[in-house]
C-alpha positions as CSV (number, residue, x, y, z in Angstrom):
1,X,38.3,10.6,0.1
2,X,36.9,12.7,-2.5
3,X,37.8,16.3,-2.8
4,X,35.4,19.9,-3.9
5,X,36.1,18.2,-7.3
6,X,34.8,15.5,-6.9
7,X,31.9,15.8,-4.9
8,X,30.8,18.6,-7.4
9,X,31.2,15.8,-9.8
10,X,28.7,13.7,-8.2
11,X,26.4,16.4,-7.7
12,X,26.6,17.0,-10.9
13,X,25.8,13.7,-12.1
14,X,23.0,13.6,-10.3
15,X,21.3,16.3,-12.0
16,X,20.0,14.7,-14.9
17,X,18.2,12.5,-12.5
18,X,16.4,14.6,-10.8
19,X,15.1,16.2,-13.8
20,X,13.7,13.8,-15.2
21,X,11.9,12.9,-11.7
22,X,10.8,16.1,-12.6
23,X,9.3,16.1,-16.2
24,X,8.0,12.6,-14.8
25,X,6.0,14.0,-12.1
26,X,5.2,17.6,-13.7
27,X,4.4,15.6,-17.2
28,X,2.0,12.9,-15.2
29,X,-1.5,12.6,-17.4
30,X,-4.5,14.5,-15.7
31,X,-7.0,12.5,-15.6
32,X,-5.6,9.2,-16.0
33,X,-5.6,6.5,-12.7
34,X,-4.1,3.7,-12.9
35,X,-4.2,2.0,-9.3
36,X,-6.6,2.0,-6.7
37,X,-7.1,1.7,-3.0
38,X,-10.6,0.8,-1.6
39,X,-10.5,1.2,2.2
40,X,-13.6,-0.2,2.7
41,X,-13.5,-0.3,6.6
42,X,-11.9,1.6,8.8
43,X,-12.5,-1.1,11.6
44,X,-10.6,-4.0,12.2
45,X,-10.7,-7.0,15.1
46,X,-7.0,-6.3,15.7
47,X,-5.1,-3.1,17.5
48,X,-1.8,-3.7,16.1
49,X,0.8,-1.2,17.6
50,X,2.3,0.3,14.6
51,X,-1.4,0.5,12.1
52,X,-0.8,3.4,9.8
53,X,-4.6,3.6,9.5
54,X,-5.0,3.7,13.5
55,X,-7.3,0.6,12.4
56,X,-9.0,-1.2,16.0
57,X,-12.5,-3.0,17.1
58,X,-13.5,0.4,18.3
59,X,-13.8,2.2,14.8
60,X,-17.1,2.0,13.1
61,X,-17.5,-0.7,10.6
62,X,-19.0,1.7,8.3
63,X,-18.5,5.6,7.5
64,X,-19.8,7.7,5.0
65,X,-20.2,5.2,2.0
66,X,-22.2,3.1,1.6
67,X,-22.4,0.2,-1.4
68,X,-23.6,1.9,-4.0
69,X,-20.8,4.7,-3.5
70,X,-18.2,1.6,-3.5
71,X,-19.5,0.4,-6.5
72,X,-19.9,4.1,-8.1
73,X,-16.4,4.5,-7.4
74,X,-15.1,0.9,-8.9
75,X,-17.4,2.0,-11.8
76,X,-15.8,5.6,-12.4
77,X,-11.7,4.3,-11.8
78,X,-12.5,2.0,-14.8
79,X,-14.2,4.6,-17.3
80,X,-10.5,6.0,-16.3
81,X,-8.6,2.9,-17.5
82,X,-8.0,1.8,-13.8
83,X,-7.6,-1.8,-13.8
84,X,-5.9,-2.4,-10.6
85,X,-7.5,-2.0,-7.2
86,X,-6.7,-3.2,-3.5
87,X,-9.6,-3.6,-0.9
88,X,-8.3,-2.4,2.6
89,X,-8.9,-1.4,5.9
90,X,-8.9,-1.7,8.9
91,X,-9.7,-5.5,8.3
92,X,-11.4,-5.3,5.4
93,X,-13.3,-9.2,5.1
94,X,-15.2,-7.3,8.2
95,X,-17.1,-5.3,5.3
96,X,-20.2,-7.7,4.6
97,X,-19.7,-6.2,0.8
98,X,-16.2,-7.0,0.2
99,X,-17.3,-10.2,-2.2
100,X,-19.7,-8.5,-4.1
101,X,-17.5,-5.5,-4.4
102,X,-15.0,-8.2,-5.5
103,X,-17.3,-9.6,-8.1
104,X,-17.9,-5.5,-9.4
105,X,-14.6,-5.0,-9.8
106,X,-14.1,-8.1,-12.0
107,X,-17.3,-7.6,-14.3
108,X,-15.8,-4.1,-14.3
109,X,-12.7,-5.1,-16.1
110,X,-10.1,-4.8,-13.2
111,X,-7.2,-7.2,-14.0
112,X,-5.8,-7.0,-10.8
113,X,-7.9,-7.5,-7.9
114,X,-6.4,-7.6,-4.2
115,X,-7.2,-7.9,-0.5
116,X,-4.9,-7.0,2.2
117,X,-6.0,-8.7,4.9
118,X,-4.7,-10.1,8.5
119,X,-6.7,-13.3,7.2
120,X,-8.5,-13.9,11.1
121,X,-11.8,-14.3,9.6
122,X,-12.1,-15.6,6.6
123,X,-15.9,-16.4,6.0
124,X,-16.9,-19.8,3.7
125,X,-18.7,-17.1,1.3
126,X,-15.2,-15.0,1.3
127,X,-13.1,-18.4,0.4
128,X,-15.5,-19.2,-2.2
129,X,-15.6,-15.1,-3.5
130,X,-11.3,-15.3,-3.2
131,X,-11.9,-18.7,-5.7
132,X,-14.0,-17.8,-8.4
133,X,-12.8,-14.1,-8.8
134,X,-9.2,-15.5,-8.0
135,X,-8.6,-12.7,-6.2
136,X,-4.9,-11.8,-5.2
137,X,-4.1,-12.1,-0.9
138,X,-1.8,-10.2,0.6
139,X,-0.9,-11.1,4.3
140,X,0.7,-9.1,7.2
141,X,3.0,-12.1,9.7
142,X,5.2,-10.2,12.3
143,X,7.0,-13.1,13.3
144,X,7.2,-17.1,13.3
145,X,6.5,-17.1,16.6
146,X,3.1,-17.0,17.9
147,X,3.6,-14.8,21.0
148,X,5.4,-11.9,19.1
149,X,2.7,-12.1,16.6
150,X,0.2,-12.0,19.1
151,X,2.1,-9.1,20.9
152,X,1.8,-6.9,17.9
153,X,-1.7,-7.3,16.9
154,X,-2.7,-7.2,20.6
155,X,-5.0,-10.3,20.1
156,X,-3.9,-13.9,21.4
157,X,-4.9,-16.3,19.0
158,X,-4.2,-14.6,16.1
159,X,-1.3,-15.9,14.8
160,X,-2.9,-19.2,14.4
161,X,-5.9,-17.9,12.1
162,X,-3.5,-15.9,10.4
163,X,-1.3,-18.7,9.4
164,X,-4.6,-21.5,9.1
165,X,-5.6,-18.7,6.1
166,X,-2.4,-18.5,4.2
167,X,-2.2,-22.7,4.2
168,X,-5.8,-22.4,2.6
169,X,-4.7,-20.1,-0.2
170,X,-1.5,-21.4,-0.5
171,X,-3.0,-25.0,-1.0
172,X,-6.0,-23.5,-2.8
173,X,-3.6,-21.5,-5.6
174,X,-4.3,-18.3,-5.0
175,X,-1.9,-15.4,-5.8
176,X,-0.5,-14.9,-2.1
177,X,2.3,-12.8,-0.5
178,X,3.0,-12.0,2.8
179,X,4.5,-8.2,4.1
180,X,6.3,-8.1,7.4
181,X,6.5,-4.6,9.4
182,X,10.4,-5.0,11.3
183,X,9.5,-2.8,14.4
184,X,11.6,-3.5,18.3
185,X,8.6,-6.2,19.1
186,X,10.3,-8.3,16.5
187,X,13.3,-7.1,15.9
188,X,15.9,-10.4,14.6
189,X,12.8,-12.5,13.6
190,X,12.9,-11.9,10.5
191,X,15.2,-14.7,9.1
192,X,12.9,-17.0,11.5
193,X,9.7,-15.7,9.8
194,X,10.8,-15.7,6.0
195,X,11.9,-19.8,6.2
196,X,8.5,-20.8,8.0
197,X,6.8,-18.9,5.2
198,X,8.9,-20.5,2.8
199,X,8.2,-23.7,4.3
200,X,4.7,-22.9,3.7
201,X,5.1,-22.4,0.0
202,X,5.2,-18.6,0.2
203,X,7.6,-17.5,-2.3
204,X,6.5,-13.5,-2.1
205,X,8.1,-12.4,1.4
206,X,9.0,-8.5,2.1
207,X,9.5,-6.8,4.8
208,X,9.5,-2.8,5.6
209,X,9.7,-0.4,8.0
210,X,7.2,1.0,10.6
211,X,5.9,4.3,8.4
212,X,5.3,7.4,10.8
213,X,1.8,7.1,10.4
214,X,-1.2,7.0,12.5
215,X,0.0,4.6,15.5
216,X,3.4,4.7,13.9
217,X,3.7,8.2,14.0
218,X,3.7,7.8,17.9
219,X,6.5,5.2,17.4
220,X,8.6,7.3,15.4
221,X,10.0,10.6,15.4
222,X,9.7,12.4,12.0
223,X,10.3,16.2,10.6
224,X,8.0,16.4,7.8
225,X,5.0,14.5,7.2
226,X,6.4,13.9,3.7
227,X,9.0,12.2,5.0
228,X,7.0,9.1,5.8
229,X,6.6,8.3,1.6
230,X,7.9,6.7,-0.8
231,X,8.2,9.5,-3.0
232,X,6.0,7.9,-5.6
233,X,1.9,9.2,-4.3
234,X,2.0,10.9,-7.9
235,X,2.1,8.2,-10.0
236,X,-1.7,8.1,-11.3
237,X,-2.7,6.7,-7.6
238,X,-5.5,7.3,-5.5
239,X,-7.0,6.3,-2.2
240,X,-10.7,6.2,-1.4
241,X,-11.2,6.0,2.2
242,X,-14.6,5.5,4.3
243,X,-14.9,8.9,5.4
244,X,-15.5,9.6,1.4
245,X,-12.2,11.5,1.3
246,X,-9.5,10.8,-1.1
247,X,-5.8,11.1,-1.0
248,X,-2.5,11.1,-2.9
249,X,-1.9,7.2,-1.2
250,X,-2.6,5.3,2.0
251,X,0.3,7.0,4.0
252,X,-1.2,10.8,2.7
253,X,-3.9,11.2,4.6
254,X,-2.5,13.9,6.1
255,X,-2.9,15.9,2.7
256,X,-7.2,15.1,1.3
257,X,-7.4,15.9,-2.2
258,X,-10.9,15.4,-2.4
259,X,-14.1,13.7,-2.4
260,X,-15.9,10.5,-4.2
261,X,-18.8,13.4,-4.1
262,X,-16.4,15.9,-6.8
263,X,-15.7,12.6,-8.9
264,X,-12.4,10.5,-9.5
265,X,-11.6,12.6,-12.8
266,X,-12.2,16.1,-11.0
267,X,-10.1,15.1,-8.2
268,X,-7.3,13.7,-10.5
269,X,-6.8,17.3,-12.5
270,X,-7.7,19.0,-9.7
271,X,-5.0,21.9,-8.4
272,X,-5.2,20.7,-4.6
273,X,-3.1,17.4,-6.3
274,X,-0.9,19.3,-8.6
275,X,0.2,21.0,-5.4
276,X,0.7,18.1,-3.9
277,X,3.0,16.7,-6.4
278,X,4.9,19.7,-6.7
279,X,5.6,19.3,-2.7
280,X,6.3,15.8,-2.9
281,X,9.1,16.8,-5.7
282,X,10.3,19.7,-3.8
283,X,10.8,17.5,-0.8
284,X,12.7,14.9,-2.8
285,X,15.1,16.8,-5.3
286,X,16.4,18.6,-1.8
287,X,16.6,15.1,-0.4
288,X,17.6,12.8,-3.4
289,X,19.5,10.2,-0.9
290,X,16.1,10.1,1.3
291,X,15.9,6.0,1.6
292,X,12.4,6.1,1.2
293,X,12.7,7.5,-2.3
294,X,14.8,4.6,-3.6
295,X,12.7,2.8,-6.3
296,X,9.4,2.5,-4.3
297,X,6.1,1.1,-5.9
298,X,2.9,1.2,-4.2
299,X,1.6,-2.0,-6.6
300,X,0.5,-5.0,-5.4
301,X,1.1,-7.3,-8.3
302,X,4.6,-5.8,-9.7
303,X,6.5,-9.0,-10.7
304,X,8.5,-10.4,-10.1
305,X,9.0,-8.8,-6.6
306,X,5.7,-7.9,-5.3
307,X,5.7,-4.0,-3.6
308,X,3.3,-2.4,-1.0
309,X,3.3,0.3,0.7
310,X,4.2,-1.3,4.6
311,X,7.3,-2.4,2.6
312,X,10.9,-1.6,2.0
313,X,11.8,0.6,-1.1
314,X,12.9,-1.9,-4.4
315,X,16.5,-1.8,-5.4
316,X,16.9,0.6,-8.3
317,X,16.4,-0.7,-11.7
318,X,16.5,1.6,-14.6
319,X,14.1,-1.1,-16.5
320,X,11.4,-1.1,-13.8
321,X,8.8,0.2,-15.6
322,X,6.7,2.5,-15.6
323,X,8.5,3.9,-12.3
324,X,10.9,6.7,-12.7
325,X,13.8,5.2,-11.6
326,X,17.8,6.0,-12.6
327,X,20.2,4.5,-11.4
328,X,22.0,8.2,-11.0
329,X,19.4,8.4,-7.9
């Protein structure tokens, strides 16, 4: 057991660390985006107990925006050099705009061009959108069994569509991977789930958490609202939600740092997100052990292990670029 020495030692070691967690997040470029979230929708044809986004059939299809803001914002995140966004929800192949936002995106010079989706209802026009645009899929499967699946979303019949939908893009070559949310409900399914997704040809399989958000904050106990994220909001993110506000990330919305209606670039050196930041660093230089914290990256196409943020933190890896990671953490 290690003595006054050498946990002094340790602490010690970890210093450098956290400093440079520090110059990372007080040295982030104003102005500059790099990732975005679209949630197009706060609606959605499934309850699912733990939604972060408190997503159900009862929510309107459409808030404040409408197209033209969509495509306003799309158009402003790529004047900022954004060239990755992710359409979400709710359910978001509800919108009736999603492919045309899809196609936007693409003549806007977004390389990286994602839907996460429970894949119930998946139009002919949306398959044929997904095809030419190529557009990434990103699936959420609770279990390998139909009637846990169903028990989670809160809709029977669900795992069937789900699972008809990833066969189609599996077979059709899309980019897909599939995130799993380990709550009680499914709790020692997880083995189960990952080798009938392998079986499908699914090679991109995570699993997370439920975050203590929306209907998972009623799951969960938690102290600080911080303590539901990954640590990494700061990283030149933003998400754009239907109400027209915007936040650090999806799991933020507790903490608006604006409007579409300032502008993308306002909001980005504004001080309400500097503030932000600096309480998000606060939080985790007090807690460096904090699990959460641990090499998380809210991307959707980070290769080779795909990251999102219903997922577990990524094992530490002082070349995973361009996250601030350290092995020292």
């Amino acid at each position: 057991m290690a003595g006054k020495g050498g946990e002094m030692r340790i602490r010690e070691s970890r210093q450098p660390a956290r400093e440079k967690i520090s110059r990372n997040i007080r040295g982030s470029s104003p102005g500059a985006l790099d990732f975005l979230w679209l949630e197009i929708t706060a609606q959605c044809n499934l309850s699912c107990i733990h939604c972060y986004a408190d997503a159900s059939p009862a929510r309107r299809l459409h808030g404040n925006l409408g197209f033209a803001d969509w495509r306003d914002a799309l158009r402003q995140a790529a004047e900022l050099g954004c060239r990755r966004v992710q359409f979400i929800g709710g359910e978001p192949t509800l919108h009736p705009s999603l492919a045309k936002l899809i196609e936007c995106a693409r003549a806007d010079g977004f390389t990286t061009v994602e839907v996460f989706t429970n894949g119930t209802v998946f139009t002919e026009t949306l398959k044929e959108s997904f095809l030419r645009h190529r557009t990434r899929l990103a699936f959420s499967v609770y279990s390998a069994r139909a009637e846990i699946h169903d028990a989670v979303t809160q809709e029977k019949g669900s795992f069937s569509r789900t699972m008809t939908s990833i066969q189609w893009a599996v077979r059709s070559g899309l980019p897909v991977r599939v995130a799993a949310v380990q709550m009680k409900a499914n709790a020692g399914d997880l083995g189960q789930t990952r080798n009938m997704l392998e079986g499908m040809g699914v090679s991109s399989i995570s699993s997370g958490p439920v975050r203590e958000v929306g209907r998972g904050l009623r799951r969960k106990k938690v102290g600080s609202r911080f303590d539901a994220l990954c640590g990494r909001c700061w990283q030149k993110k933003l998400c754009l939600t239907p109400s027209g506000e915007i936040f650090p990330c999806v799991f933020s919305r507790f903490y608006p740092v604006g409007t579409l209606a300032q502008g993308l670039e306002k909001v980005l050196n504004s001080p309400t997100l500097s503030a932000f930041r600096e309480k998000l660093l606060s939080g985790r230089v007090q807690q460096p052990d904090n699990a959460q914290t641990k090499g998380c990256v809210c991307e959707p196409d980070l290769e080779p292990v795909p990251c999102d943020p219903d997922l577990e933190p990524l094992p530490c890896d002082p070349d995973l670029e361009p996250v601030p990671c350290d092995p020292d953490l």
